[in-house]
C-alpha positions in Angstrom: 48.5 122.2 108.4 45.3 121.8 106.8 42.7 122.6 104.4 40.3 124.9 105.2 36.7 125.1 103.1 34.9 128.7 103.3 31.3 129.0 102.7 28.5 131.8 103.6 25.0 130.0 103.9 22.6 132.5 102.5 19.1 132.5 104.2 17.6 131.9 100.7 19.8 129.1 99.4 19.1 126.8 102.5 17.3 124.6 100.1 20.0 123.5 98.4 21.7 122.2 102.2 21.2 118.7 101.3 23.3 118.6 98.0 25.8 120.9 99.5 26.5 118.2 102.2 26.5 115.5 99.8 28.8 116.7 97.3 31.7 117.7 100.6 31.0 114.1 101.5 32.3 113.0 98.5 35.4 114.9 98.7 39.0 112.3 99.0 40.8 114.3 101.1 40.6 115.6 104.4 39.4 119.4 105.4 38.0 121.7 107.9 34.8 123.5 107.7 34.2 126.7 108.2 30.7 127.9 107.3 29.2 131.2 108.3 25.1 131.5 108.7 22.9 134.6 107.3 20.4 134.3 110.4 19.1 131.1 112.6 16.4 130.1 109.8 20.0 128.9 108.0 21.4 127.3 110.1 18.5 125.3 112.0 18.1 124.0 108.4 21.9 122.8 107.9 21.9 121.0 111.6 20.3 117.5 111.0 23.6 117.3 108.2 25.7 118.7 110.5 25.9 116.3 113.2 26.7 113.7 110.1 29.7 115.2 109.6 33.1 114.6 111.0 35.2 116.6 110.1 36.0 119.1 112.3 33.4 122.5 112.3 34.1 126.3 112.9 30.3 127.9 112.9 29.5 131.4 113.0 25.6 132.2 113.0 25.3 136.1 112.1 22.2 137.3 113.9 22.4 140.8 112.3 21.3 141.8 108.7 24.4 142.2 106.7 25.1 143.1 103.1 26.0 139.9 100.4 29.5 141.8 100.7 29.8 141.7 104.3 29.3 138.4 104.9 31.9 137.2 102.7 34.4 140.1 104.6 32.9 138.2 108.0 34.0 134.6 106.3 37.4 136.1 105.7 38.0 137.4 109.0 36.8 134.4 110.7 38.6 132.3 108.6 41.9 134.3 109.5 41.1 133.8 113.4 41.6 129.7 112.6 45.4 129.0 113.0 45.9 125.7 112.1 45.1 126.1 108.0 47.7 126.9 104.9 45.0 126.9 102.2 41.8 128.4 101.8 38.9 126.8 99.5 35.9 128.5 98.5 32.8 127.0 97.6 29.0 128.5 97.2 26.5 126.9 99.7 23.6 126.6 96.6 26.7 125.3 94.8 28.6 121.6 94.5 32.2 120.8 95.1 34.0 118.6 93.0 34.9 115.2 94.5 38.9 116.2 93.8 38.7 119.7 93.7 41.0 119.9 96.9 43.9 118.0 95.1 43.2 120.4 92.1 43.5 123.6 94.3 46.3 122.2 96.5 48.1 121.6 92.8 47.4 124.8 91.4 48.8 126.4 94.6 52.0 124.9 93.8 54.2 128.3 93.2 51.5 130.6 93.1 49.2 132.4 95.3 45.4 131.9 94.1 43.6 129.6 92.2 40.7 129.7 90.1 38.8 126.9 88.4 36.6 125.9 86.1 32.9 124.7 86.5 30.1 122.4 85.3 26.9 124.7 84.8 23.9 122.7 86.2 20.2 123.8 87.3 18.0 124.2 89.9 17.9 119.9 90.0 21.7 119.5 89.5 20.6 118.3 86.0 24.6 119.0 84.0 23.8 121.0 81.4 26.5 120.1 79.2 28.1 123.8 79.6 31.9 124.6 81.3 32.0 128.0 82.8 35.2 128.4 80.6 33.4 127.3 77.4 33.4 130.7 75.0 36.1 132.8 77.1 39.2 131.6 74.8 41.2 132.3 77.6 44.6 129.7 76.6 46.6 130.5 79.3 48.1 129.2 82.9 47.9 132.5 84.5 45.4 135.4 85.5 46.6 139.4 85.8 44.5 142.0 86.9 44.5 143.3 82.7 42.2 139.7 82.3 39.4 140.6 84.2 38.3 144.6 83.3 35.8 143.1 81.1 34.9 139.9 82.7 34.9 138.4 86.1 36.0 134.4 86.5 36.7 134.6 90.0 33.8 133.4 92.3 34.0 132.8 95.6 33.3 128.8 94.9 35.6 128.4 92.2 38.5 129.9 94.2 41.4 129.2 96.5 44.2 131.1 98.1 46.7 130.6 100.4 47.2 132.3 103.7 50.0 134.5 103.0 47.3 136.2 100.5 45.3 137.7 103.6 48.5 139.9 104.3 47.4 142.0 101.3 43.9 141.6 101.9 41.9 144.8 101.0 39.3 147.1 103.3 36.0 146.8 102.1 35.1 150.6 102.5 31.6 149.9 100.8 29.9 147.2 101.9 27.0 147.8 99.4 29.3 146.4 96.0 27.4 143.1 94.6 30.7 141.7 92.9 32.3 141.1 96.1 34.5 138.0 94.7 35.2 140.5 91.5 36.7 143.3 93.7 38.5 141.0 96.0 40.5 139.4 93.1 40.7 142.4 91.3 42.7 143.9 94.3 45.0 141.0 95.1 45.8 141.3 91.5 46.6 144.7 91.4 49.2 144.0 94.1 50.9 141.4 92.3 49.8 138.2 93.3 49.9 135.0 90.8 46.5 133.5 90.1 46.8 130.1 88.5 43.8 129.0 86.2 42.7 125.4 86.6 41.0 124.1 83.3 39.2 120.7 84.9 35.9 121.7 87.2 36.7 122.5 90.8 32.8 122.0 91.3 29.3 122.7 89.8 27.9 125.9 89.3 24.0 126.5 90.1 22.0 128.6 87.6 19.2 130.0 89.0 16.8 132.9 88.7 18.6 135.4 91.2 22.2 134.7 90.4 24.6 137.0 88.0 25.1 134.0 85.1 22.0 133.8 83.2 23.1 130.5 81.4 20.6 129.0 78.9 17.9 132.2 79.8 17.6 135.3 77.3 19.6 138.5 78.2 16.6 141.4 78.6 16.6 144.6 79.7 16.5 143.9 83.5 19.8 141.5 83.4 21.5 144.5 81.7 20.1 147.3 84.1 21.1 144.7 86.8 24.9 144.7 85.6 24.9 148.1 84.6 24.7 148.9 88.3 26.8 146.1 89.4 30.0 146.8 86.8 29.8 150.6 87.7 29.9 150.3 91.8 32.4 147.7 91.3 35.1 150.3 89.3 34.2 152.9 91.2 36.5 151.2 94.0 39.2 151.4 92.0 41.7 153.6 90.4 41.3 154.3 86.9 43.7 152.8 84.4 43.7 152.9 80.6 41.7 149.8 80.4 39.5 150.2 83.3 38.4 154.1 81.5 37.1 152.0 78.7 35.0 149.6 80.7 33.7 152.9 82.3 33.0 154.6 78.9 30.7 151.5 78.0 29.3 151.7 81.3 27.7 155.0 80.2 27.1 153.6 76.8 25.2 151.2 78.3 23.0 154.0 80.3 21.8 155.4 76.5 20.9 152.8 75.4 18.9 152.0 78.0 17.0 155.1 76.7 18.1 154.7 73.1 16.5 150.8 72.7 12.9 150.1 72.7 12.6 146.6 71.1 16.5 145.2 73.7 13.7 142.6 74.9 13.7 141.3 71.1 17.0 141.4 70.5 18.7 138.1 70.1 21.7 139.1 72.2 25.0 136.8 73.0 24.4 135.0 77.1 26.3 132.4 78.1 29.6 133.4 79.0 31.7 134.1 82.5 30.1 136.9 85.0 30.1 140.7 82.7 31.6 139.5 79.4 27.8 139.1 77.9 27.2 142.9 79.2 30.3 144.1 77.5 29.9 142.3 74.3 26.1 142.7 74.1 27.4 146.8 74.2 29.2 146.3 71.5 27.1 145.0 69.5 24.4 147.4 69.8 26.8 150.1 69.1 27.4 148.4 66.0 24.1 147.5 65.2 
């Protein structure tokens, strides 16, 4: 059996092809690819790398305009038409792997059923910014249920891993529209009782960049919090309500006063820097309090 690596190759992030390909070449151990292409423009610039690489290729080039979530769903169900893998690793294409972050996933695996590690931030150049992903979240422990993440995401889908047995309690993705796919897919395997074991040593580098939903080193304004606002209330809206996930709702339509409520939020000095959503629910928080 083998290890499989997932990625989705955004039309917009072909840019980044280059250090994508470097950073799997760097990689100890062996793998398969599987890599899934938002339109021809995508992949015609990933081909010269291509033939570079010998590891063996699955390829799927999606010709028709899909949603962010869709794509990820079509990655999954390609994946699951590959027989010959027993783990699954996930890894952003504007992204970088780590060179071990197969052995650390393969590790993690070990008696559980997901994995989900931590990252280096870096920018646009793949300049480290001397920031984990898992700096402020305090979390101290081995092991992620689905309580840990009403109120903050850490499950990407490049700092992830599952095995194969996980797609038998895979979800339907009856809205295709939600922007936190990774959120709502974790979310759900949790639910049902799956073991998610948290790896503290970076499974690979994480981009910051204008359009993505970690806003490292940038202020937190009023259209980062419309943005989430948005995002956070499609995502629970998939889900059944729970005492925990009523209060994350209730902020949620905190945070739509305050949108009204707060003239000067662009002045505000408000806390940034932490894993995807915890900033929006602490930032709420703290403007209720002043």
């Amino acid at each position: 059996m083998v290890t499989l690596l997932g990625t989705v190759v955004y039309e917009q992030n072909y840019f980044y092809v280059e250090k994508y390909f470097n950073a799997l070449n760097n990689l100890k151990k062996e793998f398969n690819l599987l890599l899934i292409f938002e339109g021809q423009k995508s992949y015609n610039q990933a081909s010269r790398f291509l033939d570079n690489i010998y590891f063996k290729k699955h390829i799927s080039i999606i010709k028709n305009k899909l949603s962010h979530a869709k794509l990820r769903e079509t990655l999954i169900d390609e994946a699951e038409k590959i027989n010959n893998w027993e783990k699954l690793i996930f890894i952003d294409y504007d992204d970088e792997i780590s060179h071990n972050a197969i052995e650390l996933h393969l590790e993690a695996l070990e008696g559980f059923d997901i994995s989900v590690g931590n990252l280096r931030i870096i920018d646009s150049d793949s300049k480290y910014l001397g920031h984990l992903f898992f700096d402020n979240l305090n979390l101290k422990k081995n092991t992620v249920m689905s309580k840990d993440i009403i109120f903050k995401n850490i499950f990407g889908m490049t700092n992830t891993a599952i095995k194969r047995k996980v797609l038998n309690k895979r979800p339907i993705l009856n809205n295709t529209d939600i922007r936190a796919y990774d959120w709502w897919l974790f979310t759900s395997f949790l639910d049902q009782g799956l073991k998610a074991k948290v790896i503290y040593e970076p499974v690979g580098s994480y981009r910051v960049k204008e359009k993505n939903t970690l806003g490292w080193g940038s202020e937190y304004n009023m259209k980062r919090f419309k943005k989430e606002i948005f995002i956070i209330n499609t995502h629970f809206r998939e889900f059944k309500p729970n005492k925990y996930r009523k209060i994350a709702m209730e902020l949620v339509l905190e945070a739509k006063g305050l949108i009204i409520k707060l003239d000067n939020f662009d002045r505000l000095q408000l806390t940034n820097n932490n894993v995807w959503y915890y900033d929006f629910f602490r930032n709420v928080l703290r403007l209720r309090n002043g």
